[in-house]
N, C-alpha and C positions, 0 to 999 in steps of 0.2 A: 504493500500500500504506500502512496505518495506520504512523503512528508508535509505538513501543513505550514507553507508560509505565512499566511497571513489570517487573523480573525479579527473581523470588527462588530462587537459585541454593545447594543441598546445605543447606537450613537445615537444623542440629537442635538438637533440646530433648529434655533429658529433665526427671522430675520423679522427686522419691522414689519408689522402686519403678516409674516406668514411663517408659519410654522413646516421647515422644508424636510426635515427628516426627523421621524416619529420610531423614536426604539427599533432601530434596523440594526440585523445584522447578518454579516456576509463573510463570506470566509474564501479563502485561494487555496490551492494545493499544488504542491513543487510541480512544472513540465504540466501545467492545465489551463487550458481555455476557456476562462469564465465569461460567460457573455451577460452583459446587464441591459436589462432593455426596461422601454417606461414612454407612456406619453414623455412629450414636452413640459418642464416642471414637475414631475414626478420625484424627481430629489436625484437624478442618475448623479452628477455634473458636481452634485453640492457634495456627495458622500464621497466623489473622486478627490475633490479640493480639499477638506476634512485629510483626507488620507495624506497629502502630499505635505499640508503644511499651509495651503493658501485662506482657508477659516480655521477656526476653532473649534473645536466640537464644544458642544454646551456640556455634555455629560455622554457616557457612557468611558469604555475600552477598548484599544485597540493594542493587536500583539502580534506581534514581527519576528520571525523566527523562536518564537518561546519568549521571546521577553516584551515586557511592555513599554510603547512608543508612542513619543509626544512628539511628532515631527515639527521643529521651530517655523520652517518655509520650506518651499521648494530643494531648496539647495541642500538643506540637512536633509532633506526625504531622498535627494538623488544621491548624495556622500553614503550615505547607508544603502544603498540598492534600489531605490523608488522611485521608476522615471514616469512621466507622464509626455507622451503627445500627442498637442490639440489640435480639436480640426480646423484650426484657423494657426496657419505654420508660420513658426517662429524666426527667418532665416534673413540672414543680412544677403541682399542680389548682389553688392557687390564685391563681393568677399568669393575666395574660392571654397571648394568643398570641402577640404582638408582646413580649411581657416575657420568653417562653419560647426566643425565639428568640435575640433581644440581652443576655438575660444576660449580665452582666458587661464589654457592651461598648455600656451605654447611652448615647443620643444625649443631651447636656445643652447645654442653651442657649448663648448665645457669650459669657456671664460661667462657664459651667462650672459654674455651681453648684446649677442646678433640671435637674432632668429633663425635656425635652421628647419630652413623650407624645404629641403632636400628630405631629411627625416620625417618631419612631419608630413609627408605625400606619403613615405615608405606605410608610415604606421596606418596611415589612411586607408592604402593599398589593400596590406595585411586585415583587416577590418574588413574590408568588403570583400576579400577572400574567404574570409567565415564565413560570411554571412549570405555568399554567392550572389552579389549584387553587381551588374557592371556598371562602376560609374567613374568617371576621372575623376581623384584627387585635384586637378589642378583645375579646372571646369567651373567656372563663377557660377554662382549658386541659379542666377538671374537669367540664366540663358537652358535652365533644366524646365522637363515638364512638372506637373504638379506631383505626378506620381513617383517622378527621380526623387524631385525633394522631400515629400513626404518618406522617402526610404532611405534619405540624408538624414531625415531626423531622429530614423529610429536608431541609426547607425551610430548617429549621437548618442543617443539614451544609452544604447549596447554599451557602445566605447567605456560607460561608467561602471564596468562590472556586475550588469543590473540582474537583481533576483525578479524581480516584478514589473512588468511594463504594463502602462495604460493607454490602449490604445481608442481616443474618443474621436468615433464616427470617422475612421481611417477612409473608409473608399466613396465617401460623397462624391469628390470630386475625380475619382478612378475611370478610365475606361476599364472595358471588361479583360482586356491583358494585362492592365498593370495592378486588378485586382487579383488575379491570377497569379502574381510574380510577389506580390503582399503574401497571400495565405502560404505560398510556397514557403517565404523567410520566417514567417511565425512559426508552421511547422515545424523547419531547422529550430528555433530556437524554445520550441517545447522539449523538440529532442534533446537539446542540452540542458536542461531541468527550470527554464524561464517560467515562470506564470506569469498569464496573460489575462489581464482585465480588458473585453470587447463590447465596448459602446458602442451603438448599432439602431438604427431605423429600419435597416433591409433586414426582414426579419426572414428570408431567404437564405442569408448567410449563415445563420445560428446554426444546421446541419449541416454546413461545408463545413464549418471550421471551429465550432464551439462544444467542448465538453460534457456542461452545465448550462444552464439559463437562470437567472433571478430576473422576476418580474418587479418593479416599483410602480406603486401606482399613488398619490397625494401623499408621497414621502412616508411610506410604507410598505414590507417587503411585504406580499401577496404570495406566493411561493417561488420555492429554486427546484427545478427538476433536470435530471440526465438531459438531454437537447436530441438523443434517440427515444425516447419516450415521452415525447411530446407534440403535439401539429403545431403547423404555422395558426391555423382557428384558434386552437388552445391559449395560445401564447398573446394573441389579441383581445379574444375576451377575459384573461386575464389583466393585459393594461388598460382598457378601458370598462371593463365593468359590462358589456351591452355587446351586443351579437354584431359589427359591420359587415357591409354587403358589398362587396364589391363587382358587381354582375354589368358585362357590358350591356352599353346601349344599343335596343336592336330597331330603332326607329325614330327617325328625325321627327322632331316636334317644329319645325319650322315650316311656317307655311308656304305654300308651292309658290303663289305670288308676293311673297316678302318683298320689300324694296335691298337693292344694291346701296349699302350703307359707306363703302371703301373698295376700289379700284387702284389696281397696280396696270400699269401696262410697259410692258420691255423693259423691267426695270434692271436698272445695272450697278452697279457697288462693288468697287474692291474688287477681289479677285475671287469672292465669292456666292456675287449676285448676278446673275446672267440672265437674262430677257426674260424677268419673273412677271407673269401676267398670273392674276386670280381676282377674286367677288369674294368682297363678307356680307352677307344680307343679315338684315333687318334681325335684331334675336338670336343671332346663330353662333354656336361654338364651333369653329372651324380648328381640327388641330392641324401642327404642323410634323411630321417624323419623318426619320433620317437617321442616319449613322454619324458620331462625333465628326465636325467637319463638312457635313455638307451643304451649309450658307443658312441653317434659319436663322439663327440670334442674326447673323447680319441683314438677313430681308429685314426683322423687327424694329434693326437700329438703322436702318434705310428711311424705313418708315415712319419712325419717330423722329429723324433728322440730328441720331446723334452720328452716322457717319453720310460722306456726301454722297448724295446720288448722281452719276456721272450722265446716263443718259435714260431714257425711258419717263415717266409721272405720275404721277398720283392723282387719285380724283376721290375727294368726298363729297357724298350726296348730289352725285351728278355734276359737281365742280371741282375741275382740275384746280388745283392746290398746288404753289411752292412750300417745299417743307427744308427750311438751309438748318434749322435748331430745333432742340424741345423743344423752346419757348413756341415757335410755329405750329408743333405738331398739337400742340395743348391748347391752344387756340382756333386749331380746326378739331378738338374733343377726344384726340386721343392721347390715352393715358399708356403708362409702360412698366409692366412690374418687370425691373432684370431677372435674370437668374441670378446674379450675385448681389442680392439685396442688401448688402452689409458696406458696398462696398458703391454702388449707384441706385439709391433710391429710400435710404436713410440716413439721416445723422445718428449715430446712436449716443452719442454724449449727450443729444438733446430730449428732451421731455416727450410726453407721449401726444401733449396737445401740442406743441412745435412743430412736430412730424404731422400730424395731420394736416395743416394749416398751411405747411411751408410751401406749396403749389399754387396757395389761392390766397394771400394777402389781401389783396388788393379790395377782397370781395369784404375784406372786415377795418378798413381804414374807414374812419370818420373825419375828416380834415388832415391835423395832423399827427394825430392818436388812433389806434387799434383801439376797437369796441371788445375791451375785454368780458363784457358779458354776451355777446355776440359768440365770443371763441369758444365761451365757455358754454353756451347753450348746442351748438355746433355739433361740438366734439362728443361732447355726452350725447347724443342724439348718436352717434356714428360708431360710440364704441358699445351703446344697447345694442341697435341695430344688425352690427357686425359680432358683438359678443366676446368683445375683445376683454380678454382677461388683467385687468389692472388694477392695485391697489389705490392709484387716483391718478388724475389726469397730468400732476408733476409729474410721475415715476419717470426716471431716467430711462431711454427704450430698451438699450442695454442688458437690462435686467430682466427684461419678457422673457417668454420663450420665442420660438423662431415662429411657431405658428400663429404665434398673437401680434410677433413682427411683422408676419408678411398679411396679416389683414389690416394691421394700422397703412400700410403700402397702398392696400385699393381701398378705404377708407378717403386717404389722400386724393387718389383720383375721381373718386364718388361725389368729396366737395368740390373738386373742379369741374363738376358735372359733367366730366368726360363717358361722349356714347360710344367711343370705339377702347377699348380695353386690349392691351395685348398681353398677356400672361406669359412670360417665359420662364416655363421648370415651376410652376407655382408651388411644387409641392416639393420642392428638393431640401433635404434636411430635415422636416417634420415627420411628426410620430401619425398612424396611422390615425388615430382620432381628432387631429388635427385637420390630416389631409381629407378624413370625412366631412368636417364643417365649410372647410376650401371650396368643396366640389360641389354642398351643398347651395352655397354663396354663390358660387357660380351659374349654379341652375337657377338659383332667385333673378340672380342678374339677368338673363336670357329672358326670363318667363318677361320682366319687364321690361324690354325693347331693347337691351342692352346688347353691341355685339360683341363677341369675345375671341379673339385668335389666342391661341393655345398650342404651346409649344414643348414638348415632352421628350423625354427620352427614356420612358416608361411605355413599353406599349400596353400595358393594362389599364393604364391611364388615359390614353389616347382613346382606345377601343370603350371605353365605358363613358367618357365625356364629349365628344365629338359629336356632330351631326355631319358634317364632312370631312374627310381629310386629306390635306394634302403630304406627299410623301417627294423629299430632297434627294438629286444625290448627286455630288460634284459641281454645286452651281444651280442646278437645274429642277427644274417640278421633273419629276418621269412619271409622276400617276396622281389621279385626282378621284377620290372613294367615298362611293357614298356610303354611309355607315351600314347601310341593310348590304351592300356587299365586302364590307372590311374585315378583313382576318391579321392575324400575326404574320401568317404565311402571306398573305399578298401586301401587306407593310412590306416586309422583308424581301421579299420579288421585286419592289419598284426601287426600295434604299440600294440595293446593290445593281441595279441596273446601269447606269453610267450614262447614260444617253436620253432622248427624250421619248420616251412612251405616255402620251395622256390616254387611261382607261374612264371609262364612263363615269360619270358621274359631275359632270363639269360645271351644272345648273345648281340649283336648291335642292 
């Protein structure tokens, strides 16, 4: 039987107004992959922080190879073997690999007083030799995909003789090979006796690559079971309490004479929008799919005029449009949730009623003063509405969960009374009861005139929310579906096609 590295016994925390973890506790065992899974706000994130050193625990035990540990911060938690990384990566772009990794514990010559960059590459080398990673030592960090750096990081964590790695929400941002070359290096380093803490949405993954499973649900452990004797069902109705459905849609609710709400014609961008012609009508969820790379986000940011459109136009409501900025695009009504919400289309330093508002100023200026009862009637109105989870309308955004982030998002564009909505990835990062309320928002929005383009890289996503779909590949539409004839398999038939095939479905 495994050795038990780690046990944390009744830990709790609270935080102003919320009580995040209630008498949990959780345990590791040497070379095991423990998967923790939870809604958003569930306490996953708080009991990791707790562990490293970044909160306090209010009360309970925690015990690290047989003895008991009060980790001061971070850096005491990683000196003793405790590394954590997040899904939001830590890495200087312009540093090399081998700089990125030895930060602040660089190799200097045996006068101590130069830097040997020579050694420090070796030991880099030797590192990624373990750990079967190919990556240059000398290779600035800034020029790697997301998936090299993400396994720069762990190579960091490793580098520290680590007993315990935490790995939070590792392949959000993965293509499906470099999730593949991930579970591969975890494996290796279960086989040399690592436990592994696995924070996780894709609840898919829990039987590729997970031991155990603990459930969290309003910062309580609900149970832990083997991850072989368990379902994916099982494992959702215990994070949320209630049965989710996720069954595609097998019939457009759009009416056959909708109006043409947004027209593309030959449009072209970059080097990854070629003669993009389509129709959103009136009410309709149109998604977008395709394989990483081939031009949606850029039609999206075509369209919203955050990159230039070189040739071909635009037309809303029967009027062609220039669209050079946002600011254009949001003034002929459409709005744009990115896929990287963190990073275009929040501030998160700022409040929650900031974020809503910061679109639409203009609408709450009274001379030369903002109607703060205005903002405040507003807002509250939008976060009922929307069911955004907040202790009050200050809360720093920061401190949401991602799913109550990414509705203060179209919250935002709701008061700019924006009728064309493009949603890219809306559901990337969030817990499955989250992305239930997303989708049901979404359907609200439709039923009321609202049109929505929808861009996924989920096809169960795409297949259940969709009323048409358009399908990318290399530049190019190759297929246009209408949802009574959309499958996985003809998704994946047009995404790899390369060339231009439009199939039926090209109207409402």
């Amino acid at each position: 039987m495994a050795a038990k590295l780690l046990s944390m016994e009744k830990i709790d925390k609270r935080f102003t107004g919320v009580h995040a973890l209630r008498q949990v506790n959780f345990d590791l065992n040497e070379g095991e992959i423990h998967a923790l899974v939870g809604e958003n706000g569930a306490g996953k994130s708080t009991l990791m922080k707790v562990l490293v050193g970044i909160n306090p625990k209010d009360s309970g035990q925690i015990y690290y190879l047989g003895h008991l540990f009060n980790p001061r911060d971070p850096k005491h938690a990683l000196e003793m073997g405790i590394g954590i990384v997040h899904q939001e990566l830590n890495m200087m772009d312009h540093l090399t690999v081998a700089q990125n990794i030895f930060i602040g514990r660089e190799f200097m010559t045996k006068g101590g007083l130069l830097l040997d960059r020579r050694e420090q590459n070796r030991q880099a080398e030797l590192l990624f030799k373990r750990l079967k990673m190919d990556i240059d030592p000398e290779e600035e960090v800034g020029r790697l995909t997301v998936g090299k750096q993400q396994m720069v990081e762990i190579a960091k964590a490793v580098s520290h003789r680590l007993r315990i790695l935490i790995l939070d929400e590792p392949t959000a941002a993965l293509t499906d090979t470099e999730i593949g070359e991930l579970f591969a290096i975890m494996r290796d380093l279960k086989n040399q006796g690592v436990g592994m803490i696995h924070i996780s949405h894709r609840l898919e993954e829990i039987h590729q690559i997970a031991d155990r499973v603990t459930v969290l649900r309003d910062g309580e452990v609900v149970g832990t079971k083997k991850s072989s004797e368990v379902t994916k069902s099982e494992i959702i109705n215990m994070m949320v309490g209630r049965v989710i459905y996720e069954q595609p849609k097998t019939k457009s609710m759009v009416p056959p004479d909708a109006p043409v709400v947004l027209r593309t014609h030959n449009l072209n961008a970059g080097n990854l929008v070629r003669d993009i012609s389509f129709e959103l009508h009136k009410g309709e969820i149109l998604g977008f799919s395709g394989l990483i790379g081939a031009g949606r986000t850029e039609v999206a940011r075509a369209i919203f005029g955050a990159d230039p459109i070189a040739n071909g136009w635009v037309e809303v409501n029967g009027r062609r449009v220039k669209i050079r900025s946002p600011q254009d695009a949001v003034k002929n009504g459409i709005g744009y949730l990115s896929e990287d919400r963190k990073r275009f289309g929040l501030a998160l330093n700022l409040s929650v009623k900031d974020n809503t508002i910061m679109a639409s100023y203009e609408k709450f200026v009274r001379g030369l003063f903002i109607d703060a009862k205005k903002v405040q009637d507003v807002t509250e109105q939008y976060i009922r509405r929307l069911n955004i989870k907040t202790p009050s309308l200050d809360q720093i955004l920061r401190n949401l969960s991602g799913g109550n982030q990414q509705k203060v998002v179209i919250a935002k564009w709701l008061i700019c009374n924006c009728e064309i909505l493009i949603f890219d990835e809306p559901t990337r990062g969030i817990d499955v009861g989250a992305k239930s309320e997303i989708y049901s928002l979404m359907n609200e929005l439709a039923k009321e005139g609202k049109s929505i383009i929808m861009i996924s890289s989920e096809l169960p996503e795409v297949l259940r929310m969709s009323d048409r779909i358009i399908v990318m590949c290399e530049g190019r539409i190759t297929g246009v579906l209408k949802i009574e004839e959309a499958s996985q398999e003809a998704i994946m038939g047009c995404a790899t096609m390369g060339r231009q095939v439009v199939l039926t479905g090209t109207g409402s």
